[in-house]
NUVOTI-227488 format. One record per residue (C-alpha): x, y, z; residue in three letters; residue number from 1. Coordinates in steps of 0.5 Angstrom, whole numbers. Layout:
BEGIN
((X,Y,Z),ALA,NUM)
...
end
This chain:
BEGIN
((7,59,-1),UNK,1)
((6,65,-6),UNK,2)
((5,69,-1),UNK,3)
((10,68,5),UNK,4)
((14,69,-2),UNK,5)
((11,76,-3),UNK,6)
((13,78,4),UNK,7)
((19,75,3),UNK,8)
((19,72,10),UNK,9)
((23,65,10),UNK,10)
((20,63,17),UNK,11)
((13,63,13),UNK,12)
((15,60,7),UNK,13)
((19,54,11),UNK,14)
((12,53,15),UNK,15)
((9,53,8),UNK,16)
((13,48,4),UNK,17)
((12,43,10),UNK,18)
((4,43,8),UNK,19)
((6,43,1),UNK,20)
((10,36,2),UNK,21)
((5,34,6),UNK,22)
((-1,35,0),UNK,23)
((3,32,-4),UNK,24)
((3,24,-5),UNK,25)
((5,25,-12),UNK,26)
((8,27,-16),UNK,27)
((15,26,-13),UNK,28)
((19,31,-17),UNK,29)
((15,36,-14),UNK,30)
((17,33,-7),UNK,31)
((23,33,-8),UNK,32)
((24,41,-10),UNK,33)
((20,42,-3),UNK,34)
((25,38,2),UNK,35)
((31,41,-3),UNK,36)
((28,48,-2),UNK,37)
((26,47,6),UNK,38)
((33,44,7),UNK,39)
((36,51,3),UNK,40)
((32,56,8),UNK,41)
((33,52,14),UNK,42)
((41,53,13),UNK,43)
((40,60,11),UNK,44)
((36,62,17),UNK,45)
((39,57,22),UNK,46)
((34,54,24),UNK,47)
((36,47,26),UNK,48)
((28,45,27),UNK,49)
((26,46,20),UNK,50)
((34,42,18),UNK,51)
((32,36,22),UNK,52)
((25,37,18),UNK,53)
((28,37,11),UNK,54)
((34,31,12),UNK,55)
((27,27,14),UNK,56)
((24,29,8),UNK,57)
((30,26,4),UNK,58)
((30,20,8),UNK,59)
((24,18,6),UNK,60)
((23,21,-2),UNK,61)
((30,19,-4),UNK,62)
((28,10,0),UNK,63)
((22,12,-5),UNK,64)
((26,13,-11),UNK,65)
((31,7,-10),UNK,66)
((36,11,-8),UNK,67)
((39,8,-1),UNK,68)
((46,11,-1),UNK,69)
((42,18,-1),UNK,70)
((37,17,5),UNK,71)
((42,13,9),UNK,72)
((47,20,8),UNK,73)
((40,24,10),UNK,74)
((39,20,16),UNK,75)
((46,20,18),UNK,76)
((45,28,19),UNK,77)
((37,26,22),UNK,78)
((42,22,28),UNK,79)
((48,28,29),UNK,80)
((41,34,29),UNK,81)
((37,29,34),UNK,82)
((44,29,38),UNK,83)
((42,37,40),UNK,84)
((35,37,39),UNK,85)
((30,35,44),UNK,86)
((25,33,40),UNK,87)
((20,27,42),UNK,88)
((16,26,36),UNK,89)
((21,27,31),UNK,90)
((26,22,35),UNK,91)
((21,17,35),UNK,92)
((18,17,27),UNK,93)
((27,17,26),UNK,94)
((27,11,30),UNK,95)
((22,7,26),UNK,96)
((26,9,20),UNK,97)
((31,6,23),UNK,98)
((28,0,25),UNK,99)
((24,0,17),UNK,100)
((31,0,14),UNK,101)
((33,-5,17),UNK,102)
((28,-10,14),UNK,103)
((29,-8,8),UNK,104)
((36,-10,9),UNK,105)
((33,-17,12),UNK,106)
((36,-15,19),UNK,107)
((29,-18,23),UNK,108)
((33,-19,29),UNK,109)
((36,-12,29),UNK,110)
((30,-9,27),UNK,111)
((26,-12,32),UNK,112)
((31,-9,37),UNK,113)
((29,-2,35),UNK,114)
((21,-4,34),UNK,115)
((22,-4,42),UNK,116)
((27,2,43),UNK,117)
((21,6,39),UNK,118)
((16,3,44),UNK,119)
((19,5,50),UNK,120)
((20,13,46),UNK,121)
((12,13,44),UNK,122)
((10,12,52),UNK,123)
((14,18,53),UNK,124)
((11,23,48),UNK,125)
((3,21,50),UNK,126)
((0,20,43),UNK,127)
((-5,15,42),UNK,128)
((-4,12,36),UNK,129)
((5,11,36),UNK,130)
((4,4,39),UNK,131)
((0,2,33),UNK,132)
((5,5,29),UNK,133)
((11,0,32),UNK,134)
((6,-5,30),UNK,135)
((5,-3,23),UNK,136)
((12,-3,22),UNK,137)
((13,-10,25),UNK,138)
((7,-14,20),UNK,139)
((10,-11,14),UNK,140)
((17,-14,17),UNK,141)
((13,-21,18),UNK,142)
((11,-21,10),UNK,143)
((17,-21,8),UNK,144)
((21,-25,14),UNK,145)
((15,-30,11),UNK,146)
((13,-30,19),UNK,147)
((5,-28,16),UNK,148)
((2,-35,20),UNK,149)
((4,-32,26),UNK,150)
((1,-25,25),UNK,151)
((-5,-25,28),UNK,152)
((-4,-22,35),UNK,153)
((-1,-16,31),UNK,154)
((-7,-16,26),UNK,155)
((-11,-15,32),UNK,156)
((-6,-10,34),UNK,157)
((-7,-5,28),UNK,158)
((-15,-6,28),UNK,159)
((-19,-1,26),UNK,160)
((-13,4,24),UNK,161)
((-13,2,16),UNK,162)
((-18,-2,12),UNK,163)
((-15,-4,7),UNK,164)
((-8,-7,11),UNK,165)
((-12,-9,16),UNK,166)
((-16,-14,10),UNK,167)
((-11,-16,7),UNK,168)
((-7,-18,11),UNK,169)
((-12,-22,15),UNK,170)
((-13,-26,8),UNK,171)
((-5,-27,7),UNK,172)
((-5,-29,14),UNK,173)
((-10,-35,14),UNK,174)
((-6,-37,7),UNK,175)
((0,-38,11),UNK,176)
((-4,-42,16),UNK,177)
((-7,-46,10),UNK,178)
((-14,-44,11),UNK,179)
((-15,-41,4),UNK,180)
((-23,-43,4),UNK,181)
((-23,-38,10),UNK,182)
((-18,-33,6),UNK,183)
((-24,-33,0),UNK,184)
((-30,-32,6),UNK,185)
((-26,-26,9),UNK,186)
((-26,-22,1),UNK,187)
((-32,-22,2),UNK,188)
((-36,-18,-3),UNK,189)
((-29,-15,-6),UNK,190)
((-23,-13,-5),UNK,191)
((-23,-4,-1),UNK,192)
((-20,0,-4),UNK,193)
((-14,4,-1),UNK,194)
((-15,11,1),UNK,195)
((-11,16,-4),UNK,196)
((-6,18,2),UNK,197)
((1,17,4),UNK,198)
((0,9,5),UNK,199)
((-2,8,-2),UNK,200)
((3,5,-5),UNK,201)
((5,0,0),UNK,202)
((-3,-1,1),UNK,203)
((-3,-3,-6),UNK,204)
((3,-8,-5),UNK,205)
((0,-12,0),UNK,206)
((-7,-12,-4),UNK,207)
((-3,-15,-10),UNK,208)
((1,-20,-6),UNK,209)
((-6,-22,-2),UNK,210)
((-9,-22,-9),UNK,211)
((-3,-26,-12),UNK,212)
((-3,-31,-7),UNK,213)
((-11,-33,-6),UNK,214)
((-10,-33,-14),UNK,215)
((-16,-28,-17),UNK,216)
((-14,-26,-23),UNK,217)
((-18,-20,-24),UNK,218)
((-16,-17,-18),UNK,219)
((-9,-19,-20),UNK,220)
((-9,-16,-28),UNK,221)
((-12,-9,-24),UNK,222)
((-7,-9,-18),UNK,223)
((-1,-9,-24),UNK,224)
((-4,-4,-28),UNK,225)
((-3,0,-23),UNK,226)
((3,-1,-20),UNK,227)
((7,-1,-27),UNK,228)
((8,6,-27),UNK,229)
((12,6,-20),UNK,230)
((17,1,-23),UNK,231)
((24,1,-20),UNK,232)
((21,5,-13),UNK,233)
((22,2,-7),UNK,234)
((15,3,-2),UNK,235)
((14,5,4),UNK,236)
((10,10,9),UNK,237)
((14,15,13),UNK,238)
((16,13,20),UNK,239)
((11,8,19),UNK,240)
((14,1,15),UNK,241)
((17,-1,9),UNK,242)
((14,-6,4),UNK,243)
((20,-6,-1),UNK,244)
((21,-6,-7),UNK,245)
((15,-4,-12),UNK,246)
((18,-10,-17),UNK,247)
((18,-16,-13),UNK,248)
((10,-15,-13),UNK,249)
((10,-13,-20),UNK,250)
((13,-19,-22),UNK,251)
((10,-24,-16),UNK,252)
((3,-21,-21),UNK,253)
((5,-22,-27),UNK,254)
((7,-30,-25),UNK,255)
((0,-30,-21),UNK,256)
((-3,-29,-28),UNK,257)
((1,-33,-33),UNK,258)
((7,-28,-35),UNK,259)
((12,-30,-34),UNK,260)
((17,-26,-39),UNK,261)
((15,-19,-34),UNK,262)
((15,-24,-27),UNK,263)
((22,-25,-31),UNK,264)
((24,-17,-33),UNK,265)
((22,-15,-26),UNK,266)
((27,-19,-23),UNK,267)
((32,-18,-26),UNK,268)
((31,-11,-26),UNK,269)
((31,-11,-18),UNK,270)
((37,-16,-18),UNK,271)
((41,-11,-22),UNK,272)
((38,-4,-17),UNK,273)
((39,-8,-11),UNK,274)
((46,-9,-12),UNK,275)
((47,-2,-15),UNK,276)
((45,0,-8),UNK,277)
((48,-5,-3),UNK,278)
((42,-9,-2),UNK,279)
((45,-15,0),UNK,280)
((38,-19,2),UNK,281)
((34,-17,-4),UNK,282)
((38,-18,-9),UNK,283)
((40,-26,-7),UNK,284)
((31,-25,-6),UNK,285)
((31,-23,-13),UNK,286)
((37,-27,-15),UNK,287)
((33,-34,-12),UNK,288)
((26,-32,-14),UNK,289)
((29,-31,-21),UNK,290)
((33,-38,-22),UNK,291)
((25,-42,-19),UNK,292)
((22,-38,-25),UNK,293)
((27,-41,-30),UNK,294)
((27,-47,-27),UNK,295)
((20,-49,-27),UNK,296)
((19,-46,-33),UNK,297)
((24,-51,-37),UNK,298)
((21,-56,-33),UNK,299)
((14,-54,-34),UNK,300)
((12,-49,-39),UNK,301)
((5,-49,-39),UNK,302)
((2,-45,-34),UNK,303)
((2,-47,-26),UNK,304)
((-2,-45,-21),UNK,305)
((0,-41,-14),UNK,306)
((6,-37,-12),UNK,307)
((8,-40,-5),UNK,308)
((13,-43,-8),UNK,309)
((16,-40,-12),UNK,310)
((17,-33,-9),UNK,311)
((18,-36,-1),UNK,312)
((11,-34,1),UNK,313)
end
């Protein structure tokens, strides 16, 4: 970056700020000033390609920091730039934006429509791994559609493209059926750790919640330590899936281990960010979550054991 500065060469410094925001996984104010910067070149030097490229960006920073009305102007300006560009690859990853954005709105029906537009878009572009991509997509959206018992097809789809996921969801789907002893056989010797890359957010979602549900405690204790700093973010991949809201597994852990005063401040607080953003769905999620969490605690204070119930798992 330096250097395409010192040669005062914007092409050079737009190629150069892309690596950049690829590189940073955290923090992400640093992100942030990349896309805003890449965004500003591209219109000075019209260059429609880098444009499309900085407004994918945006869609993506802005879902992260809860900001739903500034990823959804972001994408609106993605749709109007891929109206003139032929783009393959990135028509596909705004595709499957779309579809994650329609889970996290509780869409599933609307979602799957376009989960299947994104499939016949990744048979023309010829890239190994796309259909795997649409797949990720469609497990994230089985958790929180509560579908995880019949997941096992999409788990076996994805097989081999992430460790961790591929784990966990393995254990999360045998909870759902029931089978929780053969959950405990699949943890094994331990849990993986997700790789510090653009997934680990999410992946670390997903592990807290299979943590949660299967009820290791020190597993839990570890996830939501972790996890505390990214309060008040919504998690997801790039172009891949959305898990949601960081502070509905903040507090599905600290329920998980007993604290039902955090389980209860991290509920509001995605209530109140929820319909802050027009997020219908997880605000009534969170709404309902909350009022079970008071319920069972005037009904019974001491501590109880499993979260299905009470988190609609």
């Amino acid at each position: 970056i330096a250097m395409a500065r010192r040669l005062d060469d914007p092409h050079l410094l737009m190629w150069a700020l892309n690596g950049r925001h690829l590189s940073l996984i955290q923090p992400l104010p640093e992100r942030m000033r990349a896309a805003d910067e890449l965004q500003e070149l591209a219109l000075r030097t019209q260059s429609p390609g880098f444009e499309l490229l900085a407004h994918m960006m945006h869609t993506h920073n802005r879902l992260e920091l809860f900001d739903l009305p500034g990823a959804d102007e972001a994408a609106a300006r993605c749709d109007a730039l891929l109206e003139r560009l032929p783009l393959p690859w990135p028509r596909f990853q705004h595709t499957v934006w779309r579809a994650n954005r329609l889970v996290l709105d509780g869409r599933f029906d609307d979602a799957e429509a376009l989960y299947r537009e994104a499939e016949k878009q990744a048979e023309r572009i010829g890239v190994w791994h796309v259909r795997s991509v649409v797949d990720v997509g469609r497990l994230a959206m089985c958790y929180q559609r509560g579908t995880m018992a019949e997941a096992g097809p999409l788990i076996d789809a994805v097989a081999g493209t992430h460790a961790t996921v591929e784990h966990d969801s393995r254990v999360l789907h045998l909870c759902a059926q029931g089978r929780v002893e053969e959950a405990w056989e699949t943890v094994g010797d331990g849990w993986p750790a997700p790789p510090p890359d653009w997934t680990w957010l999410a992946a670390i979602c997903l592990q807290g919640t299979a943590q949660a549900t299967v009820g290791y405690e020190p597993g839990c204790r570890a996830t939501y330590a972790v996890l505390l700093p990214h309060s008040g973010r919504i998690a997801a991949v790039p172009a891949i899936c959305c898990s949601g809201p960081v502070d509905w597994y903040l507090a599905l852990l600290a329920s998980a281990v007993g604290d039902h005063d955090a389980a209860y401040r991290h509920l509001t607080l995605l209530e109140w960010l929820a319909e802050r953003n027009g997020l219908t769905w997880w605000h009534e999620r969170a709404r309902a979550a909350a009022q079970r969490l008071s319920e069972r605690l005037v009904n019974a204070p001491a501590r109880y054991d499993g979260v299905d119930a009470l988190y609609g798992l």
